[in-house]
C-alpha positions in Angstrom: 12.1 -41.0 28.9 10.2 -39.2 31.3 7.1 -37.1 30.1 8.9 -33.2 31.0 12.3 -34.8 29.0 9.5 -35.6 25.9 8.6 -32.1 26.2 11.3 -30.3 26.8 13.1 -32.2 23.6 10.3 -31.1 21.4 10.2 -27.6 22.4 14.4 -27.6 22.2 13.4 -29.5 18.9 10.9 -27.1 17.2 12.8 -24.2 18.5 16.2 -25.8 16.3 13.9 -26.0 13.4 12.6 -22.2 13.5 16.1 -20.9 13.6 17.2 -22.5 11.3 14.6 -21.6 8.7 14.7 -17.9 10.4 18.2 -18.1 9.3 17.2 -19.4 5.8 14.5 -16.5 5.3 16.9 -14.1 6.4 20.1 -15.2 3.8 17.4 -15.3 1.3 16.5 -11.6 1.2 20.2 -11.0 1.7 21.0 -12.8 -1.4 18.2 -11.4 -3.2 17.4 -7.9 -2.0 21.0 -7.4 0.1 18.9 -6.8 3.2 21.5 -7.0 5.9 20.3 -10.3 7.9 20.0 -8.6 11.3 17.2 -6.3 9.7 13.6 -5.8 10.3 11.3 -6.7 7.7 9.7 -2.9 7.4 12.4 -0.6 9.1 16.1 0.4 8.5 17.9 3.1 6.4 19.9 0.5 4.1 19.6 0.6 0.0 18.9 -2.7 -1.8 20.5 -3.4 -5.0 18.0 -2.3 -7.2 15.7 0.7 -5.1 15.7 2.5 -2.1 14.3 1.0 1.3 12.6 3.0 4.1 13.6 5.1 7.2 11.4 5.8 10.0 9.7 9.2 9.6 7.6 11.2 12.7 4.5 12.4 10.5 4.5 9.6 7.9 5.5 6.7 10.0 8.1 5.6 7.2 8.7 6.7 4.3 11.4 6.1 1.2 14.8 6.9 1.9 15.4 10.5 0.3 17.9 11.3 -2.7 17.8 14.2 -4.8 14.1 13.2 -5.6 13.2 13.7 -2.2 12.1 9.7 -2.1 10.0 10.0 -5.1 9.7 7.4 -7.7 9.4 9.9 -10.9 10.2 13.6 -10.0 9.7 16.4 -13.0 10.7 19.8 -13.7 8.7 21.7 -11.1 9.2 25.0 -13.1 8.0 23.6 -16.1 4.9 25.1 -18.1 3.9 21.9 -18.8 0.7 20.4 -16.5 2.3 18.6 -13.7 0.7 15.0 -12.8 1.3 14.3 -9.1 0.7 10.7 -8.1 0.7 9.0 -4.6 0.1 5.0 -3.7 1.4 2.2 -2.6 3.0 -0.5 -3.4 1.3 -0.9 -6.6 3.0 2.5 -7.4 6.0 1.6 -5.7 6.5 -1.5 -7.6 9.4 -3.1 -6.3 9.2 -5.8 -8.3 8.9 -4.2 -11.8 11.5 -2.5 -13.6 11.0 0.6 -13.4 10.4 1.3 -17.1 7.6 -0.9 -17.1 4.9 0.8 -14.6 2.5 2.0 -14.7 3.3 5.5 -14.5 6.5 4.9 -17.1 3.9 4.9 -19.6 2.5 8.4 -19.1 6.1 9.5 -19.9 4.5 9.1 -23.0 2.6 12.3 -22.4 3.7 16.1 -22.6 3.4 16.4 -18.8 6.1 16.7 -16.1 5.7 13.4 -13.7 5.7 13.3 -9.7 5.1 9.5 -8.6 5.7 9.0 -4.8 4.9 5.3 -3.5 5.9 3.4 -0.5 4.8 -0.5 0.2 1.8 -0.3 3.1 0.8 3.5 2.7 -3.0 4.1 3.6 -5.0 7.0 2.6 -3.6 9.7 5.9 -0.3 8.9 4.6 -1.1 9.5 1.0 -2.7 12.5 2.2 0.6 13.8 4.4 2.7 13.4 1.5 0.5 15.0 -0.4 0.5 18.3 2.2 4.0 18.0 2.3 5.0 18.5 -1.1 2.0 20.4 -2.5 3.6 23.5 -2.7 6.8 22.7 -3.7 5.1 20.9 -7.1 2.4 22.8 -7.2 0.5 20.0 -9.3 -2.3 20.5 -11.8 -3.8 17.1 -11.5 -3.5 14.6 -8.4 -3.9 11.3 -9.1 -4.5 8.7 -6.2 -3.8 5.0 -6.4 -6.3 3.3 -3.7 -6.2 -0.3 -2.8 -9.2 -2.2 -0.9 -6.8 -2.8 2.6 -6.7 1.0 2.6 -9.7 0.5 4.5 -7.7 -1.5 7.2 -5.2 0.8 6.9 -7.0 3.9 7.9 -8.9 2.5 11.1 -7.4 1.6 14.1 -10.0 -1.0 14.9 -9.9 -2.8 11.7 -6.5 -2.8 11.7 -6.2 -4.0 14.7 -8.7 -7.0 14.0 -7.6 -7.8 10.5 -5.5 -11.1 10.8 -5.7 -11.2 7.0 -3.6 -7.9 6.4 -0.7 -8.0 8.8 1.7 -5.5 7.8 1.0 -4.2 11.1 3.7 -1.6 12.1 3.7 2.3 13.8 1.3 4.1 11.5 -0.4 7.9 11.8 -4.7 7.1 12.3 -6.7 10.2 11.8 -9.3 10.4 14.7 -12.9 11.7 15.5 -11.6 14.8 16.4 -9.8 15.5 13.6 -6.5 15.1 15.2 -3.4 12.6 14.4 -2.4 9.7 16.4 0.5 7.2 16.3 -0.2 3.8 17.3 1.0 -0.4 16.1 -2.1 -2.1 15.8 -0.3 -5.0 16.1 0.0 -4.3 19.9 -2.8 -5.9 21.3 -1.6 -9.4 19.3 1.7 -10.7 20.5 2.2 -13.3 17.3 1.8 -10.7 15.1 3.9 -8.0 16.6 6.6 -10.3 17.0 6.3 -11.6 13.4 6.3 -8.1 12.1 9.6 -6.6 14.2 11.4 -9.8 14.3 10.3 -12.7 12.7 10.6 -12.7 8.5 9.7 -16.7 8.9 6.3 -16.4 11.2 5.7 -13.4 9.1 5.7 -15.8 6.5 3.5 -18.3 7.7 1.0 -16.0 9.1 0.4 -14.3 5.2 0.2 -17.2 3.9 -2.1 -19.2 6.2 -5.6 -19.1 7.8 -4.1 -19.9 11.2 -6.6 -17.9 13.2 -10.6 -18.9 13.0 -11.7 -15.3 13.4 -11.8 -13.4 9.7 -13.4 -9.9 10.4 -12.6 -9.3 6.2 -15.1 -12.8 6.0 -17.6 -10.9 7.9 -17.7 -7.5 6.2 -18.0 -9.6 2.8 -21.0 -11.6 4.1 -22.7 -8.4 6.0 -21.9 -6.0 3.0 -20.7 -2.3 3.5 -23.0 -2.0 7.0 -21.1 -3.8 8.8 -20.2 -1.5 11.3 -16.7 -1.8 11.7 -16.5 -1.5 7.9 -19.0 1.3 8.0 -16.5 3.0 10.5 -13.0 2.6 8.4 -15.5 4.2 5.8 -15.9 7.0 7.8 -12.7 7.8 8.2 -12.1 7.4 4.7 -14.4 10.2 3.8 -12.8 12.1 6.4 -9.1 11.5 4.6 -10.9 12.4 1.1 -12.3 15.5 2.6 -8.7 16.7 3.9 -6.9 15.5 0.4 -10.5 18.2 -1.6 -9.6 20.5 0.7 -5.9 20.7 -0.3 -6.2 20.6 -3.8 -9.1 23.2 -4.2 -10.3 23.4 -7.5 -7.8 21.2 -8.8 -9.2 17.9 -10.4 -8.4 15.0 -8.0 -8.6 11.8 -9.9 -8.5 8.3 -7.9 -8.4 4.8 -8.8 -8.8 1.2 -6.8 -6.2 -1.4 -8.3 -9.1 -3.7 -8.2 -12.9 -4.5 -7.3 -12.6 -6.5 -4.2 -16.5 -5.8 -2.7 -17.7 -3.6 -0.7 -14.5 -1.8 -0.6 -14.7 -0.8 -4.8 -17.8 0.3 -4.3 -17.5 2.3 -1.3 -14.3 4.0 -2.8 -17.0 4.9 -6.1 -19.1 6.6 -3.1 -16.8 7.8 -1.3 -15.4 9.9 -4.7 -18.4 10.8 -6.0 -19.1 12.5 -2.5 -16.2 14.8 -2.6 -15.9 15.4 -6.6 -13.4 12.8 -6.9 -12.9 10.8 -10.7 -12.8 7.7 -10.2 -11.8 5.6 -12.9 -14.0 2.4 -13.1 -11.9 1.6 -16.6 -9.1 0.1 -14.8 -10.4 -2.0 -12.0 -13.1 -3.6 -15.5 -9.9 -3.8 -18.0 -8.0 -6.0 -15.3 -11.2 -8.1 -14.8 -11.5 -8.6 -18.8 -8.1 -9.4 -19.5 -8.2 -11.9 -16.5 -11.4 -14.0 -17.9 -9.5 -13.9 -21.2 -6.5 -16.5 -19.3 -4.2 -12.9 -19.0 -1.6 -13.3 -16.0 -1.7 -9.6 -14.6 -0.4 -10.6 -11.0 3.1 -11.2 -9.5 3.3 -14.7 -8.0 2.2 -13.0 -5.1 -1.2 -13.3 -6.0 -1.8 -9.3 -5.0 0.3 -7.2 -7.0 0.2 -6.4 -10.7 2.9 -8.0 -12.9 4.4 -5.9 -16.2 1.1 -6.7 -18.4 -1.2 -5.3 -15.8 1.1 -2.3 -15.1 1.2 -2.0 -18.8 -3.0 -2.1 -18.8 -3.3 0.7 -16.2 -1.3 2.3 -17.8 -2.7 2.4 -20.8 -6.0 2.9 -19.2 -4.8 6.1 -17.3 -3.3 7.7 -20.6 -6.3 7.4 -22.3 -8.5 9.2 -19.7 -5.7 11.9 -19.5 -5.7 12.6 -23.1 -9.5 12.8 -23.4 -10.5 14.7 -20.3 -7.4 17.4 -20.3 -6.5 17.3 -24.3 -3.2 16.0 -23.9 
């Protein structure tokens, strides 16, 4: 056999294999999540069986399909008299995975307060920030809480986001810029593996999150330079920036904030970041998830990344107790 027919057997060969486990990935999440199989990973305005999925939206990027709730996870009496708790997050507070009684948020039910949870999977801190302006007034909340997560660092930069191979859920997000304006823009653009895993590939996307298959780790280098590194020093910038919009919008109103863990120099940053704008930030959580992990406590999905019911159930807990002491509830 002639060395082109060799080649041209193993490409016809390998590209038999990735169908088929294309097709296998894709029957999977239609079994399990009733995706339709000719969907995107990120994008389309169908329901699973169990909680909404997304539609594309012009000032958030994408955002949960709305119902009556207007998307939202938890939505109170907004003429109530009792304080209203807005949260916004991610998908630690959208929790896909968890029934819904068991968030973390379920338990402040607990609490004589009227609820407003909004969270959708990949948000960064501009789109916390948008939701937040878009349904300020309609809640008019007396406490904002907001859930943070380390990668909202890559989320809020272009240029990390665009160099992070780590954290590739890489689609058509808003990027405040240096002049104070929004833009739109994929950082996956500038890598064609990764754009094509993330619009039409659920089995590269796969392989890519779960593998080191590129040598170049800019989160390896921001760990081993610390917090001036100066793409990292950048993303923090921005941050601050993001803060400063989400102070300005609240006014007086206490803003409380919380990291879901204390990945370094991202927990930290976030503790400076807060402190700079008259943030709380709630150090209780991020060290009670830490505790109950050296104690041999499971408090992540099989993910590895999200929480699981028991460390919903510690944030939770954590969050309530803050509430009551600080705001007598």
């Amino acid at each position: 056999m002639g060395k082109i027919k060799k080649i041209s057997l193993c490409l016809v060969s390998f590209l038999i294999c990735f169908i088929i486990g294309e097709g296998c990935f894709r029957i999977y999440h239609c079994h399990k999540y009733s995706i339709p199989l000719k969907e995107g990973l990120l994008y389309g305005s169908h329901t699973r069986k169990n909680h909404q999925f997304y539609v594309f939206d012009k000032t958030l990027g994408w955002k949960n399909i709305e119902n009556e709730n207007y998307g939202f996870q938890a939505f109170g009496d907004t003429s109530s008299t009792k304080k209203k708790v807005l949260i916004i997050g991610d998908s630690f507070t959208r929790a896909v995975q968890i029934d819904p009684n068991k968030t973390y948020y379920s338990y402040l039910s607990t609490l004589p307060i009227e609820l407003f949870v909004y969270g959708v999977d990949g948000y960064g801190t501009l789109q916390e920030y948008l939701v937040l302006e878009k349904y300020f007034d309609l809640i008019n909340p007396d406490i904002v809480i907001i859930q943070l997560c380390w990668n909202d660092f890559v989320e809020n930069s272009i240029e990390f986001g665009t160099k992070s191979h780590l954290n590739i859920n890489k689609i058509k997000r808003p990027y405040l810029m240096d002049d104070a304006t929004i833009t739109y823009k994929d950082p996956s653009r500038d890598n064609l593996i990764i754009f094509f895993a993330n619009h039409y590939s659920k089995l590269l996307r796969f392989v890519l999150s779960r593998t080191r298959l590129f040598s170049y780790n800019i989160e390896q280098e921001i760990q081993l330079k610390g917090p001036e590194h100066p793409v990292f020093q950048k993303a923090s910038d921005i941050t601050s920036s993001i803060f400063a919009m989400i102070s300005q919008r609240c006014s007086n109103l206490p803003v409380i904030v919380f990291a879901v863990g204390d990945t370094q120099p991202y927990y930290q940053e976030f503790k400076k970041i807060s402190k700079k704008h008259n943030f709380i930030f709630l150090e209780n959580i991020a060290g009670s998830m830490k505790n109950a992990k050296e104690q041999g406590v499971a408090i992540k999905l099989h993910d590895m990344a999200h929480w699981n019911e028991q460390g919903h159930k510690i944030a939770g807990r954590e969050i309530i107790s803050f509430l009551k002491k600080a705001f007598m509830l």
